[in-house]
MARKOL-971849 format. One line per field, with one value per residue (C-alpha): z, x, y. Coordinates in nm, 2 decimals, decimal comma, padded with zeros to 4 digits. Last residue first. Example, Ala and Ser with C-alpha at 12.3 -4.5 7.8 and 13.67 -1.06 7.14 Angstrom:
% MARKOL-971849
w: [00,71; 00,78] .
u: [01,37; 01,23] .
v: [-00,11; -00,45] .
END
This chain:
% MARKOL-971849
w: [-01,45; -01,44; -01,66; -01,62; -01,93; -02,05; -02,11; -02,16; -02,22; -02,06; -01,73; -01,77; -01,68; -01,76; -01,58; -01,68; -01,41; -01,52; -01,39; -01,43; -01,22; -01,54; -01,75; -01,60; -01,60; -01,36; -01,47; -01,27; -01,32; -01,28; -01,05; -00,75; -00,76; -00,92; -00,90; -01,14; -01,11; -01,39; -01,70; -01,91; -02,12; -02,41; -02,59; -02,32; -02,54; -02,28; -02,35; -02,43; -02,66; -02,96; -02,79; -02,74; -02,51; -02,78; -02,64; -02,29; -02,40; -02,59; -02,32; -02,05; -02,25; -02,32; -02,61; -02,73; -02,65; -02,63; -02,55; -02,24; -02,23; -01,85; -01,65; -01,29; -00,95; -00,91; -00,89; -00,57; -00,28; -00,52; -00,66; -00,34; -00,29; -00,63; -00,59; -00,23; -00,37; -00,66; -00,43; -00,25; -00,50; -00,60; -00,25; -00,29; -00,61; -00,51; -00,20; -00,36; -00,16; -00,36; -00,16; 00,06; 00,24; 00,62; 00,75; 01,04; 01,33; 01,57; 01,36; 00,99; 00,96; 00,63; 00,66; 00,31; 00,32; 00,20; 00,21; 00,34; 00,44; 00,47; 00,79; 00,63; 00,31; 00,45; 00,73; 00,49; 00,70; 00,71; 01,05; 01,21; 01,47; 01,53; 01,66; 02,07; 02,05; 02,01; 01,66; 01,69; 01,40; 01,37; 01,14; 00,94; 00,80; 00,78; 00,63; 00,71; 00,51; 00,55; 00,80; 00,70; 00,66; 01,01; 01,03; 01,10; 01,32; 01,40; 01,52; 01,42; 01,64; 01,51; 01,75; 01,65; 01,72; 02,09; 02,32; 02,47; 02,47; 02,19; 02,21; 01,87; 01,82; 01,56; 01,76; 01,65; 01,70; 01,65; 02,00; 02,05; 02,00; 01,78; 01,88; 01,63; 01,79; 01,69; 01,91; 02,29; 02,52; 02,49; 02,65; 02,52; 02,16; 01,83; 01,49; 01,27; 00,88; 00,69; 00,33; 00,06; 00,27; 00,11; 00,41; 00,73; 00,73; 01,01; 01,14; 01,00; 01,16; 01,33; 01,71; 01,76; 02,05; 02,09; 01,88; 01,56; 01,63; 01,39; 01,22; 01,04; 00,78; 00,56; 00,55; 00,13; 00,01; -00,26; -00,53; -00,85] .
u: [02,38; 02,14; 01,87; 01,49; 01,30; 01,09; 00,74; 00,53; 00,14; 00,19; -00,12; -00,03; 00,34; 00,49; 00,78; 00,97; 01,23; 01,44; 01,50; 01,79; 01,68; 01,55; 01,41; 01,21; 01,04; 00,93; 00,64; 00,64; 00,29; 00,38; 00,55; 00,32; 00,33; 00,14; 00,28; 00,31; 00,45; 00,55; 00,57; 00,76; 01,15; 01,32; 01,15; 01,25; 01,59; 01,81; 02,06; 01,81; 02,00; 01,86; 01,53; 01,20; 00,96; 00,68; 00,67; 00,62; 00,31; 00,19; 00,25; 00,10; -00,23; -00,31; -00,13; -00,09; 00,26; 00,57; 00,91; 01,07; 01,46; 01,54; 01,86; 01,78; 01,90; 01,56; 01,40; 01,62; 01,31; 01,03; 01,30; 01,36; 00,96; 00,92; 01,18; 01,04; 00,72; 00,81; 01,08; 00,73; 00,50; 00,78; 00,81; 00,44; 00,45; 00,70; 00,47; 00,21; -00,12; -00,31; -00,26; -00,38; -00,07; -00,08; 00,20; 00,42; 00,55; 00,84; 01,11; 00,94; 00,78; 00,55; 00,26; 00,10; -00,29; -00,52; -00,93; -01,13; -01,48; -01,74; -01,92; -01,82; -02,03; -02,33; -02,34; -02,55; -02,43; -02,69; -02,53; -02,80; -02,88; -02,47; -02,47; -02,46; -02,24; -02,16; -02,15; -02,10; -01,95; -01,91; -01,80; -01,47; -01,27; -00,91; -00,67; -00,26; 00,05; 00,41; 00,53; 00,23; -00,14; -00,21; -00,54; -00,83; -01,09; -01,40; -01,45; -01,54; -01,62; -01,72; -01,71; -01,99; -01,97; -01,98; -01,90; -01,61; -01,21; -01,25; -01,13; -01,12; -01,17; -01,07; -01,11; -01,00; -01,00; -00,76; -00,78; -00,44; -00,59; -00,50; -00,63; -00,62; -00,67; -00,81; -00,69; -00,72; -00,48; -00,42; -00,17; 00,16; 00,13; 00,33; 00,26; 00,00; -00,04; -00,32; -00,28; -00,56; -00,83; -01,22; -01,37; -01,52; -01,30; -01,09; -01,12; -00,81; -00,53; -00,36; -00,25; -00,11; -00,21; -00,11; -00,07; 00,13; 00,34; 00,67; 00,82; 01,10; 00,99; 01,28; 01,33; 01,37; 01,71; 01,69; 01,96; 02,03] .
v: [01,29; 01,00; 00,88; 00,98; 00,91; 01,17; 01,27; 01,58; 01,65; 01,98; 01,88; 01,53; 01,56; 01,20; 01,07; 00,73; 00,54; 00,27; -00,07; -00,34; -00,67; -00,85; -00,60; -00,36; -00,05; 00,25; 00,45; 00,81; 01,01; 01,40; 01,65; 01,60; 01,21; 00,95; 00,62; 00,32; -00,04; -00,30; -00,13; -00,33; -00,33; -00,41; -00,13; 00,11; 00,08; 00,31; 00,61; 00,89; 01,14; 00,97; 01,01; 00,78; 00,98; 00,91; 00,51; 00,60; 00,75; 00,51; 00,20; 00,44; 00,50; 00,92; 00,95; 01,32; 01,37; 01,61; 01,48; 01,61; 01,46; 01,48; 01,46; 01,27; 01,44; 01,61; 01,29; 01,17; 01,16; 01,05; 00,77; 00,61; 00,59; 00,48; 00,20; 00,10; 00,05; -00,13; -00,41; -00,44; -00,51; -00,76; -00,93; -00,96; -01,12; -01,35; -01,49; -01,58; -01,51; -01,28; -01,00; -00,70; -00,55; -00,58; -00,34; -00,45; -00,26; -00,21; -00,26; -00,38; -00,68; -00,70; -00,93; -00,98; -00,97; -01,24; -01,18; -00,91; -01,19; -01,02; -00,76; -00,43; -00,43; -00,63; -00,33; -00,11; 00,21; 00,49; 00,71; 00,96; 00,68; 00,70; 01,06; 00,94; 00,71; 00,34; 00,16; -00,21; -00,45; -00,79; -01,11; -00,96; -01,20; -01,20; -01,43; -01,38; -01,43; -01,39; -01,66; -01,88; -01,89; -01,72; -01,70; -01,47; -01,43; -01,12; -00,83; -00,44; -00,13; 00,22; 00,53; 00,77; 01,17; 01,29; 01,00; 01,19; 01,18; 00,86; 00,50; 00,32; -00,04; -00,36; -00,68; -01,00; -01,40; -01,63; -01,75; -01,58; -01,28; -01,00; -00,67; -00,36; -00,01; 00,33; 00,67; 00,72; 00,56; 00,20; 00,02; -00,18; -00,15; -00,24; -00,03; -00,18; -00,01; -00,15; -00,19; -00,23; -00,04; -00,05; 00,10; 00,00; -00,37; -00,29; 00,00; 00,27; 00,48; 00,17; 00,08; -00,29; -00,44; -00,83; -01,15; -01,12; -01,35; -01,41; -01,65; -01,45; -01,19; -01,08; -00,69; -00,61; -00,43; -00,18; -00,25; -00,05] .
END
């Protein structure tokens, strides 16, 4: 199984991106920036070349609260950026009813991951090496291919009373289950309408394992 991963060239990321979140106002592990010419209304992320920022949102009317954050960041290298938040600025006419303790906004967010993709990027919080990003990556791309194809797997369901991953995955062991999970890890999780999928590794060979919660039930997922 393959799933290719975009390669970040140098890139710049200075300009208007537009994005669904304010930068810093809630506990966001991945921000997701697609490329701008103008604004219109909606919630905005501008880079500077300064190295400065400004995280905005422009409204049809001043009814409600608009939030506004700023402040720099820096480009570690072609795949990583710093960003600390130094402002923000409410304007409208409701935000006096707002209780904000601003020391949770205005702090320093850390590391993110810049992932290039055609006509945006996403900003993935990280811890700065590179290979674990590119894994979290790889994951997330696995899950998300799997989500779309799950139906397409055969199933063994197993009943089970553990309730820790490693437990559970170890009562879906079958006879008529082709794969040793024993030789394998949980590396990445997901929790998805049809139950919590587990996908293993060994190398680069992976497998997928779903457990329904709500009948206690786990299986490997192997092809037809």
């Amino acid at each position: 199984m393959f799933v290719s991963i975009g390669s970040n060239a140098q890139m710049n990321i200075v300009g208007i991106w537009s994005t669904k979140e304010i930068i810093g106002l809630n506990n966001v592990l991945e921000y997701s920036l697609k490329e701008q010419k103008t604004q219109d209304f909606g919630r905005y992320l501008t880079f500077r070349d300064d190295g400065t920022f400004l995280s905005d949102e422009y409204g049809e009317c001043l009814s409600g609260c608009s939030v506004f954050t700023s402040g720099n960041y820096k480009i570690i290298d072609d795949y990583h950026i710093h960003i600390n938040v130094r402002k923000v600025h409410y304007s409208g006419i409701t935000c006096g009813m707002m209780k904000v303790d601003e020391s949770k906004i205005i702090k320093d967010l850390g590391i993110f991951y810049i992932y290039k993709e055609e006509g945006s990027i996403r900003l993935i919080s990280s811890n700065g090496i590179l290979q674990d990003d590119k894994d979290k990556m790889l994951y997330t791309q696995l899950l998300d291919s799997f989500d779309k194809q799950w139906k397409s797997y055969n199933y063994v369901w197993r009943n089970t009373d553990s309730n820790l991953p490693d437990e559970i995955v170890k009562d879906c062991e079958d006879k008529r289950i082709p794969v040793d999970l024993s030789q394998y890890k949980i590396v990445f999780s997901k929790i998805e309408d049809y139950g919590n999928v587990f996908l293993f590794r060994r190398n680069e060979d992976f497998h997928y394992v779903v457990y329904n919660a709500f009948n206690k039930k786990v299986s490997l997922a192997y092809r037809k």
